[in-house]
C-alpha positions as CSV (number, residue, x, y, z in Angstrom):
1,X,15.2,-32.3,4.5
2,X,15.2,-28.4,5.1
3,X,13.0,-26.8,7.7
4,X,9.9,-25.1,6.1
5,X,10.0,-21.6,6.2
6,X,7.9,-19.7,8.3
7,X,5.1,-17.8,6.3
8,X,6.1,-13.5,6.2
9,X,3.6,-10.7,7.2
10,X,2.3,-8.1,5.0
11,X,1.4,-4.6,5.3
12,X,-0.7,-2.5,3.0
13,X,-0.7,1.2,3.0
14,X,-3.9,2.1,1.8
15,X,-4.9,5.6,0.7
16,X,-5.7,8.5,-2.2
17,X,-3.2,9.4,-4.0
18,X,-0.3,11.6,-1.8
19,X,-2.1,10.9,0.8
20,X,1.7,10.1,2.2
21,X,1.5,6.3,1.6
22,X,5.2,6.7,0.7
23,X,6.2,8.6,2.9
24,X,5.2,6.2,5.7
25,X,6.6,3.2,3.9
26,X,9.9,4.5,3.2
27,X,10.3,5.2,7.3
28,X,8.5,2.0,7.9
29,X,10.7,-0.2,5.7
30,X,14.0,1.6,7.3
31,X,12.1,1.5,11.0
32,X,11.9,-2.2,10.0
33,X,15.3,-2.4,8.9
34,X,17.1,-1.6,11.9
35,X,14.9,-4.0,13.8
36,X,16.6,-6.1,11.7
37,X,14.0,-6.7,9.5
38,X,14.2,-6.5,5.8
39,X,11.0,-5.9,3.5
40,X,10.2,-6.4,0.0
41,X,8.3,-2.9,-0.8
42,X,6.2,-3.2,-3.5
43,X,5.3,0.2,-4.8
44,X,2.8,0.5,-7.3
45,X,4.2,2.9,-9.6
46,X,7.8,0.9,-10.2
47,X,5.5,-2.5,-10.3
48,X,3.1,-0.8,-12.8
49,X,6.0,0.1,-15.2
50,X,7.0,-3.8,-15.4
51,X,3.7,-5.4,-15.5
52,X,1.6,-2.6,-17.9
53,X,3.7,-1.5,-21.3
54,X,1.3,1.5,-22.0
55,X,-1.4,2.5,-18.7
56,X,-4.7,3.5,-19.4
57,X,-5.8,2.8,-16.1
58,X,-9.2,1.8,-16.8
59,X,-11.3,-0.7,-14.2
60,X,-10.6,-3.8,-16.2
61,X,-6.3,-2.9,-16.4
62,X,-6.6,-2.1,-12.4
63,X,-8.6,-5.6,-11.7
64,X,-5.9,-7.5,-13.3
65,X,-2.7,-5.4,-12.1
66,X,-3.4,-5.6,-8.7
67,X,-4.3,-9.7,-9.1
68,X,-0.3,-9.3,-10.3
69,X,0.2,-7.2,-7.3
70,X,-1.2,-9.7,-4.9
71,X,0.8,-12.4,-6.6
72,X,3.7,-11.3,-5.8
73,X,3.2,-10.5,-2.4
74,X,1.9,-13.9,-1.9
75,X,4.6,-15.7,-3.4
76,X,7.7,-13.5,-1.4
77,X,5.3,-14.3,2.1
78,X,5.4,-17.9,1.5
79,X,8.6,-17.8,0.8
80,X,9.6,-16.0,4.4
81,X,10.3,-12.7,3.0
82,X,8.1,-9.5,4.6
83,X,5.9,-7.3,2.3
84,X,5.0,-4.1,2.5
85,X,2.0,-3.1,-0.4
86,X,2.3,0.7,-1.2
87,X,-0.6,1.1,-3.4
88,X,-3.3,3.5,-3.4
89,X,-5.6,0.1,-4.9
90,X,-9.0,2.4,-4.7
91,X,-11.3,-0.9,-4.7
92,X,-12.4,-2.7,-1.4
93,X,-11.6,-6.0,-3.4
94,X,-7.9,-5.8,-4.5
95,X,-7.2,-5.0,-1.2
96,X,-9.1,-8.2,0.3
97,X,-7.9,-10.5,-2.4
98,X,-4.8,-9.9,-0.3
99,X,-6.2,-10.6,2.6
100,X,-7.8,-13.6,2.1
101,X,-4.5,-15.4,0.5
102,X,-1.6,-13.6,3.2
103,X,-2.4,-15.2,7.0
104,X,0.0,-12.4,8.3
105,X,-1.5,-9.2,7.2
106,X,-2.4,-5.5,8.4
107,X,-4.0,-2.6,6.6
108,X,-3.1,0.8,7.4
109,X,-5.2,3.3,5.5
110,X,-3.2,6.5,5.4
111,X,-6.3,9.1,5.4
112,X,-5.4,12.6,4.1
113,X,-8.3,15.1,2.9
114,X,-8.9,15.2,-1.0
115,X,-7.8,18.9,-0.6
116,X,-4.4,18.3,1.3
117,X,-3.5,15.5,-1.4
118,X,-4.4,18.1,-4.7
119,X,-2.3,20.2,-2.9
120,X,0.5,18.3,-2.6
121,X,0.6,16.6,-5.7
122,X,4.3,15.4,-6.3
123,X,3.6,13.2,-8.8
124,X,1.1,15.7,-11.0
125,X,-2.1,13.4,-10.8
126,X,-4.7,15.4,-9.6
127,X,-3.4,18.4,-12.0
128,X,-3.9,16.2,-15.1
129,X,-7.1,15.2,-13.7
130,X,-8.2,18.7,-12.7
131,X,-7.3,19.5,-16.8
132,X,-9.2,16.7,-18.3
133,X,-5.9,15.3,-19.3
134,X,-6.4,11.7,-16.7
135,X,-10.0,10.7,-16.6
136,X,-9.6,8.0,-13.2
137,X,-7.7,9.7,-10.7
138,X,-9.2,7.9,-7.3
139,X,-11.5,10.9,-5.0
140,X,-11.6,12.9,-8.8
141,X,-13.4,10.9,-11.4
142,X,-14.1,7.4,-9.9
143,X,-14.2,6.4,-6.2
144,X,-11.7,5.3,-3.5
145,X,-13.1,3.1,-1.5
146,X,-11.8,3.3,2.3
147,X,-11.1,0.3,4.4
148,X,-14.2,-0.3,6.5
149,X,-12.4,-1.9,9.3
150,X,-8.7,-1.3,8.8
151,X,-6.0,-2.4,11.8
152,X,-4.7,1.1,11.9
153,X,-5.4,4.6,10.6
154,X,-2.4,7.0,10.1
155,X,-3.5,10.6,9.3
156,X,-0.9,11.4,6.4
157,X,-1.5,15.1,6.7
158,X,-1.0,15.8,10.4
159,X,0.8,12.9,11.8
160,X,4.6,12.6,12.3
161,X,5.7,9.7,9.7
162,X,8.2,8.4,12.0
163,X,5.6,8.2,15.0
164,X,3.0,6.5,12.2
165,X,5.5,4.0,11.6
166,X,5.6,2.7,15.1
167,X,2.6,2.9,15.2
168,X,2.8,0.1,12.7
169,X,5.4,-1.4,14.3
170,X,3.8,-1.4,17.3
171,X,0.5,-3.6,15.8
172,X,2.9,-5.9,13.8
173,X,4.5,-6.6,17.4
174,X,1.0,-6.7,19.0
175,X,-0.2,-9.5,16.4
176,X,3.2,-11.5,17.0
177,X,4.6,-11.1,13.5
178,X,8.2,-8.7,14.9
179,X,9.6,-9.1,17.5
C-alpha cells in the first residue's frame, strides 16, 4: 500500500479588481518555484472561461463559480499539490467556503485604493463600468467585501511585489506549510 499524501496549502489573493492580485501571484508562484515548490495557480479569469460559456456575472453565476473554484482547489490540496486562489471573489463567503474545507490555508488581501485600481485598469473593467457598459464591477456597482481578519495584508499600490511575496513566503514558513 502507498503512503498517503500529505494534504497541500493554499493561498488566496484577495482584493478589487487590479488591485495587483496578479502581480503578487505571478512572483509568488515563481518565488515558490525556486524553493522548489510548484503551485497550481488558479486565476479566475482563465478558470471563468472553462467553467462559464457566456458571463453575466450576476450574484447567483458568482455563488456557484467560485463553489467550482473552491472545488478545485480542494481536490489538487488533497491530492498534495499547492494552490494559489487569484481571485478578486468580492463576498466574505466564497472566500471562507475555502477556508473551512483547506486545513492549510492563508489569505492575503492585496488592498489598493478604488482610485489607484480605476487607474490602472489593464483589463478595462472599471472603464466599462464607469460607461454603464458592466453593471457588477466589485467597489463600482456592488460591494467587495474585505477580509476581516486576513493572515497578511500586501498594499498592491505601494509595496514592492517581490518583497510582498516573501512576505508570503515568510507566513507560509511561519505556519510550517514550506520549508
Amino acid at each position: 500500500m502507498e503512503p498517503r499524501i500529505e494534504p497541500a496549502f493554499a493561498v488566496w489573493a484577495t482584493g478589487l479588481p487590479a488591485s495587483g492580485k496578479s502581480t503578487l501571484v505571478a512572483e509568488l508562484t515563481a518565488q515558490l518555484a525556486a524553493r522548489g515548490v510548484d503551485v497550481a495557480a488558479l486565476e479566475s479569469d482563465a478558470l471563468r472561461k472553462v467553467f462559464v460559456r457566456h458571463p453575466v456575472y450576476n450574484e447567483e453565476e458568482r455563488e456557484i463559480f467560485y463553489e467550482q473554484m473552491v472545488y478545485v482547489g480542494v481536490l489538487l490540496t488533497r491530492h498534495g499539490v499547492p494552490v494559489i486562489f487569484d481571485a478578486t471573489a468580492n463576498r466574505r463567503r466564497y472566500r471562507e467556503r475555502a477556508r473551512q474545507q483547506i486545513s492549510k490555508f492563508i489569505e492575503i488581501y492585496v488592498d489598493s485604493p478604488l482610485g489607484v485600481c480605476i487607474h490602472r485598469d489593464p483589463k478595462g473593467i472599471y472603464r466599462r463600468g464607469l460607461e454603464g457598459i458592466a453593471a457588477t464591477v466589485p467597489g463600482l456597482q456592488i460591494e467587495y467585501e474585505a477580509p476581516e481578519n486576513p493572515d497578511l495584508v500586501v498594499h498592491g499600490d505601494r509595496e514592492n511585489p517581490e518583497r510582498a511575496a516573501e512576505r508570503v513566503i515568510e507566513e507560509l514558513v511561519a505556519k510550517g506549510y514550506v520549508k
